[in-house]
SEGU-132497 format. One record per residue: residue number from 1; residue in three letters; chain; x, y, z of N, C-alpha, C in turn. Coordinates in steps of 0.02 Angstrom, whole numbers, plus 50000, padded with zeros to 5 digits. Layout:
N
(r NUM, ALA, A, (X, Y, Z), (X, Y, Z), (X, Y, Z));
...
END
This chain:
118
(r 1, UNK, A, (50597, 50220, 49907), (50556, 50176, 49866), (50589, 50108, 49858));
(r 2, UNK, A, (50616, 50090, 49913), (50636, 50004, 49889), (50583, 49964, 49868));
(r 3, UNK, A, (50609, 49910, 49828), (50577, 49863, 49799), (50611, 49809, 49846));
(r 4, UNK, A, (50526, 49775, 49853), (50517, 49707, 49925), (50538, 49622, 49861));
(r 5, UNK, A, (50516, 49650, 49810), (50499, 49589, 49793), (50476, 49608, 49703));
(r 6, UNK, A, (50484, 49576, 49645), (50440, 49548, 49574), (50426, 49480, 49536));
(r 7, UNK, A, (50354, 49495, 49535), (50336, 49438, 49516), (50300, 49425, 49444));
(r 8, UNK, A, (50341, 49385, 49391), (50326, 49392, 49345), (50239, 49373, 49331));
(r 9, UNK, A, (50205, 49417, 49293), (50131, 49389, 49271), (50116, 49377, 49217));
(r 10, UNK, A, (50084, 49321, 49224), (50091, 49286, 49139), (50029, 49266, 49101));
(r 11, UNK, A, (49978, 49307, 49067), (49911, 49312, 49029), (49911, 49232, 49018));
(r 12, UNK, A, (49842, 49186, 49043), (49833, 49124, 49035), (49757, 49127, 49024));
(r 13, UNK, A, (49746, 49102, 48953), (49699, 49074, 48927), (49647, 49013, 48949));
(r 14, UNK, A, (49702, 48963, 48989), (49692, 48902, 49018), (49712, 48903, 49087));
(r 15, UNK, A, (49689, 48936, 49146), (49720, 48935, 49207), (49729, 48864, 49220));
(r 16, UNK, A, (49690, 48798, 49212), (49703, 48726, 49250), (49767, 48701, 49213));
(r 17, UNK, A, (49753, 48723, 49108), (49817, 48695, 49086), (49883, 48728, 49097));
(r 18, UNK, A, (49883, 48787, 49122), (49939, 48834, 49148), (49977, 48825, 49200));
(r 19, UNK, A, (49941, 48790, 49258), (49936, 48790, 49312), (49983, 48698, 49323));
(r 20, UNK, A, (49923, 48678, 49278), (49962, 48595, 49293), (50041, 48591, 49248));
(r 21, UNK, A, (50054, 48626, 49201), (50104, 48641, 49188), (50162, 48671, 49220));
(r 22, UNK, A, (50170, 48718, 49273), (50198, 48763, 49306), (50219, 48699, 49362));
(r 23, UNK, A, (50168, 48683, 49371), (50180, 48630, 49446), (50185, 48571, 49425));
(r 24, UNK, A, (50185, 48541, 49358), (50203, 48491, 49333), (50283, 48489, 49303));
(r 25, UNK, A, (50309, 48543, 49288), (50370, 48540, 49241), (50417, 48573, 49310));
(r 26, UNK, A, (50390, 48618, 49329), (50445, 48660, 49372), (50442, 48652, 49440));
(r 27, UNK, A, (50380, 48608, 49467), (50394, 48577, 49538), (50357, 48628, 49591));
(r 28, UNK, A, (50327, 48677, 49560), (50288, 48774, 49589), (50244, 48729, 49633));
(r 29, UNK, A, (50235, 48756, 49676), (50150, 48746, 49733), (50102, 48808, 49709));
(r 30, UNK, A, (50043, 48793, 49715), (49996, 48857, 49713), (50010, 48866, 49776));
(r 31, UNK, A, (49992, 48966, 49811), (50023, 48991, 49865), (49963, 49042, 49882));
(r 32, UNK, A, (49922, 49055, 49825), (49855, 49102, 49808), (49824, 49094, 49753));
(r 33, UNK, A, (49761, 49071, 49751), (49739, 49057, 49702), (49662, 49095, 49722));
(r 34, UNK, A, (49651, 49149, 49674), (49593, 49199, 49658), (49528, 49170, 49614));
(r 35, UNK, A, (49549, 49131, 49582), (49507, 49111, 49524), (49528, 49133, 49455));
(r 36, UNK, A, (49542, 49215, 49461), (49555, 49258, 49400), (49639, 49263, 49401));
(r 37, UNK, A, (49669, 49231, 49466), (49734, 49249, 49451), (49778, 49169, 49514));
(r 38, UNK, A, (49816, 49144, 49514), (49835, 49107, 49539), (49922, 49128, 49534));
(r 39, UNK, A, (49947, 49122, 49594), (50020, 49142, 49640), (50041, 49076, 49634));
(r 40, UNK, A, (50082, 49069, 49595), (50144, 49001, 49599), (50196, 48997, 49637));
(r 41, UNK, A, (50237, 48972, 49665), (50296, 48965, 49723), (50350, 48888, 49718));
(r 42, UNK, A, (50409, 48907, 49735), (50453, 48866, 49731), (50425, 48851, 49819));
(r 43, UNK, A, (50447, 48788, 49830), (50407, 48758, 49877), (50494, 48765, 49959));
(r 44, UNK, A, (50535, 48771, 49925), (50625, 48787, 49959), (50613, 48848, 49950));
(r 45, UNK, A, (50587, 48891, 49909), (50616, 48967, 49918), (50532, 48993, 49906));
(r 46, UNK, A, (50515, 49024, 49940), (50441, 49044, 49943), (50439, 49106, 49904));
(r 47, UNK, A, (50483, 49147, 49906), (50503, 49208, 49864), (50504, 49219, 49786));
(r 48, UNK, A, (50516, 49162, 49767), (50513, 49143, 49683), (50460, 49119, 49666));
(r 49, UNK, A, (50428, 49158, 49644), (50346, 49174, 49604), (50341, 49168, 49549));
(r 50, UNK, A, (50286, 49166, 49517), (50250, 49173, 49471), (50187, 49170, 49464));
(r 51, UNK, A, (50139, 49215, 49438), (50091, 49221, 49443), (50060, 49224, 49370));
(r 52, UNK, A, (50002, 49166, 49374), (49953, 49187, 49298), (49876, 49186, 49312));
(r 53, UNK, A, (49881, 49253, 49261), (49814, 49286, 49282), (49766, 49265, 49201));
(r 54, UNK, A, (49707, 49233, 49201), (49670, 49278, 49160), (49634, 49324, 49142));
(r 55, UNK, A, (49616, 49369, 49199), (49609, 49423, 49191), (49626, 49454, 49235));
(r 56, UNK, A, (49620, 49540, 49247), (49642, 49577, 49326), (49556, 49584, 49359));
(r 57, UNK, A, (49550, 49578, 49403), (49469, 49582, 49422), (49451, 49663, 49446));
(r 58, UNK, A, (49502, 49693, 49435), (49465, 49775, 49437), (49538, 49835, 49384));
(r 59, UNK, A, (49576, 49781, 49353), (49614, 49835, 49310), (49595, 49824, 49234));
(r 60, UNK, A, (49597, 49858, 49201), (49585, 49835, 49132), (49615, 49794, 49085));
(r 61, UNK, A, (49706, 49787, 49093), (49731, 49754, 49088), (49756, 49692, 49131));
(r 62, UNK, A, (49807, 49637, 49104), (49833, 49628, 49141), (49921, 49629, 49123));
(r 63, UNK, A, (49940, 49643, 49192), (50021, 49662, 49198), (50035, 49631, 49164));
(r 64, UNK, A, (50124, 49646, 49160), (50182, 49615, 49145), (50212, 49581, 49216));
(r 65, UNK, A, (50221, 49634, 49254), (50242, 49613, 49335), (50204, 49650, 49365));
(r 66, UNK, A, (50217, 49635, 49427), (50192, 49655, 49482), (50259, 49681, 49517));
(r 67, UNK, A, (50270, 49718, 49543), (50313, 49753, 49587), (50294, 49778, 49648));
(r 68, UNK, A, (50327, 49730, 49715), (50296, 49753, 49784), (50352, 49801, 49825));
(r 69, UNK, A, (50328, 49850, 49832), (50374, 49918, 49852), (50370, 49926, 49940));
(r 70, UNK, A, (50400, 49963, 49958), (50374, 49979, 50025), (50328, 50061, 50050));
(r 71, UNK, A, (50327, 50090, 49992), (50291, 50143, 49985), (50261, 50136, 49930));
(r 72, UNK, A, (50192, 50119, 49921), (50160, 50122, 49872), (50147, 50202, 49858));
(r 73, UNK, A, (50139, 50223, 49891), (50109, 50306, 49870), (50163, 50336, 49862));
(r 74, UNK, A, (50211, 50353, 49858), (50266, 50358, 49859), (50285, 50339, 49777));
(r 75, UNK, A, (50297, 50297, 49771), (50286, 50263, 49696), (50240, 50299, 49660));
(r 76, UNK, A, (50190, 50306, 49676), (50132, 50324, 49631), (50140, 50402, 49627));
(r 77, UNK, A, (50193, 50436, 49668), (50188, 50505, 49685), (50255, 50528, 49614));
(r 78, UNK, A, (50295, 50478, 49607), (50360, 50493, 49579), (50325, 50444, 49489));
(r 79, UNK, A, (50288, 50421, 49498), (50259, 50402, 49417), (50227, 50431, 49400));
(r 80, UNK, A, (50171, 50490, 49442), (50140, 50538, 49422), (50202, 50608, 49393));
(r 81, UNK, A, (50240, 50626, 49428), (50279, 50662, 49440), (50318, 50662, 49361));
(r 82, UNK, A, (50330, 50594, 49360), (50369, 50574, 49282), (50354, 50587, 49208));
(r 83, UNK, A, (50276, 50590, 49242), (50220, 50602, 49177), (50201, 50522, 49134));
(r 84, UNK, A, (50202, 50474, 49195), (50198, 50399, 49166), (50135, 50413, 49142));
(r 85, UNK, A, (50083, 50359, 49106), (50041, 50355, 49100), (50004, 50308, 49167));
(r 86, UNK, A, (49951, 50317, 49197), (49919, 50264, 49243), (49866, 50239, 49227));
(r 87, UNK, A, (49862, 50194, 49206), (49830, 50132, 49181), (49778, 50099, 49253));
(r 88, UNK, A, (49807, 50108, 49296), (49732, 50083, 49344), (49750, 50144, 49402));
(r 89, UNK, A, (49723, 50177, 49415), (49741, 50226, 49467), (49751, 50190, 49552));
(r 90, UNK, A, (49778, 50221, 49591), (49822, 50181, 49659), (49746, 50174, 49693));
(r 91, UNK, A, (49745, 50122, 49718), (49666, 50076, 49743), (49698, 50037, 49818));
(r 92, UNK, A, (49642, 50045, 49844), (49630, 49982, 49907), (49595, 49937, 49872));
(r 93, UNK, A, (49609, 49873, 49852), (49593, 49805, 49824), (49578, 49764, 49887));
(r 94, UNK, A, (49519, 49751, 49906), (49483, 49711, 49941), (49514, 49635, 49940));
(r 95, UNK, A, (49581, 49643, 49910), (49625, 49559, 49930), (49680, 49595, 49973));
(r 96, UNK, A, (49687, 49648, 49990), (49737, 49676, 50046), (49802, 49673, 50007));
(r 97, UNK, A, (49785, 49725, 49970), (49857, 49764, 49939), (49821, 49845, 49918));
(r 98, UNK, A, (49883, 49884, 49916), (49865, 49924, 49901), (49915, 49942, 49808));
(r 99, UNK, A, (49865, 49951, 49753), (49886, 49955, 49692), (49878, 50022, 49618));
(r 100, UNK, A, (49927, 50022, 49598), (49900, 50060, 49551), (49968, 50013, 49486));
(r 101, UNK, A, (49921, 50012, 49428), (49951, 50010, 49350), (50000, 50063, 49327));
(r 102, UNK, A, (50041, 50077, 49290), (50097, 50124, 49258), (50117, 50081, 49201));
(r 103, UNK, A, (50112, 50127, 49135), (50159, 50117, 49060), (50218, 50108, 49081));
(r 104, UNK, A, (50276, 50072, 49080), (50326, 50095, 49065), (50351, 50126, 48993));
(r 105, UNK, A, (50414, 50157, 48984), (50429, 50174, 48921), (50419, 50141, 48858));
(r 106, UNK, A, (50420, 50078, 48857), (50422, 50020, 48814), (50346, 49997, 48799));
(r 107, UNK, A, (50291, 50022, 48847), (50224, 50000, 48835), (50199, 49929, 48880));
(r 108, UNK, A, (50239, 49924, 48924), (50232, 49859, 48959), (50205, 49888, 49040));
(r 109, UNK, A, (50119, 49852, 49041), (50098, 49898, 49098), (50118, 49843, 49161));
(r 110, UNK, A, (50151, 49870, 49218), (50182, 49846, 49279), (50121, 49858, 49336));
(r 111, UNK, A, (50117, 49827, 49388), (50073, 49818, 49449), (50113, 49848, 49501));
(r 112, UNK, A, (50098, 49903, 49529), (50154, 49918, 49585), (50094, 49917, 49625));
(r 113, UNK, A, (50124, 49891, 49674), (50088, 49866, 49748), (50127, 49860, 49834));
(r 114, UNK, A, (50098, 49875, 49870), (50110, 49859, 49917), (50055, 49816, 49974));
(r 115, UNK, A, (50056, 49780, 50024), (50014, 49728, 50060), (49979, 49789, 50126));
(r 116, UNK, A, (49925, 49777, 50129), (49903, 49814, 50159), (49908, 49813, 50227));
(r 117, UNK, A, (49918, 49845, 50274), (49936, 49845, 50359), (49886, 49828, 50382));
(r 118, UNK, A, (49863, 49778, 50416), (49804, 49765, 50446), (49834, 49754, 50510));
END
């Protein structure tokens, strides 16, 4: 179950005032922008993210992070296993990832994902 990559997600009320902020103060490029969720990026290190969503367009919440694994099912096999709670059950998301939601202990629901093989 390695972890590829996390990207913090951050509930925005104002995606344009969120957005011009992020790339106004911290220098971020947009990298994906959904409408409901927009991917920020250091423009030298493409790897350093941030993402703000105002809403998830098929989970009920939205994350804390996102966590990209290299076995998503796998993940989802050992959070079932744990007795996590799952908050969006593991999905093919028509933006080419494959996802499911999990509680952590603390109540903070995480995005575990992986990119889909096309």
């Amino acid at each position: 179950m390695a972890v590829q990559r996390i990207v913090a997600d951050l509930h925005s009320a104002s995606m344009a005032e969120a957005t011009a902020f992020y790339t106004g103060v911290l220098g971020l490029r947009i990298v994906m922008d959904l409408g409901w969720i927009v991917t920020l990026a250091d423009p030298e290190r493409p790897e350093v993210q941030l993402s703000l969503m105002a809403e998830d367009a098929t989970a009920p919440v939205v994350p804390v992070i996102s966590v990209e694994v290299a076995d998503v099912d796998a993940s989802y096999r050992a959070a079932r296993a744990a007795g996590a709670e799952i908050v969006h059950d593991l999905t093919d998301e028509p933006w080419g990832v494959r996802r499911f939601f999990v509680r952590d202990p603390s109540g903070h629901v995480l995005n575990i994902l992986a990119h889909s093989k096309a």
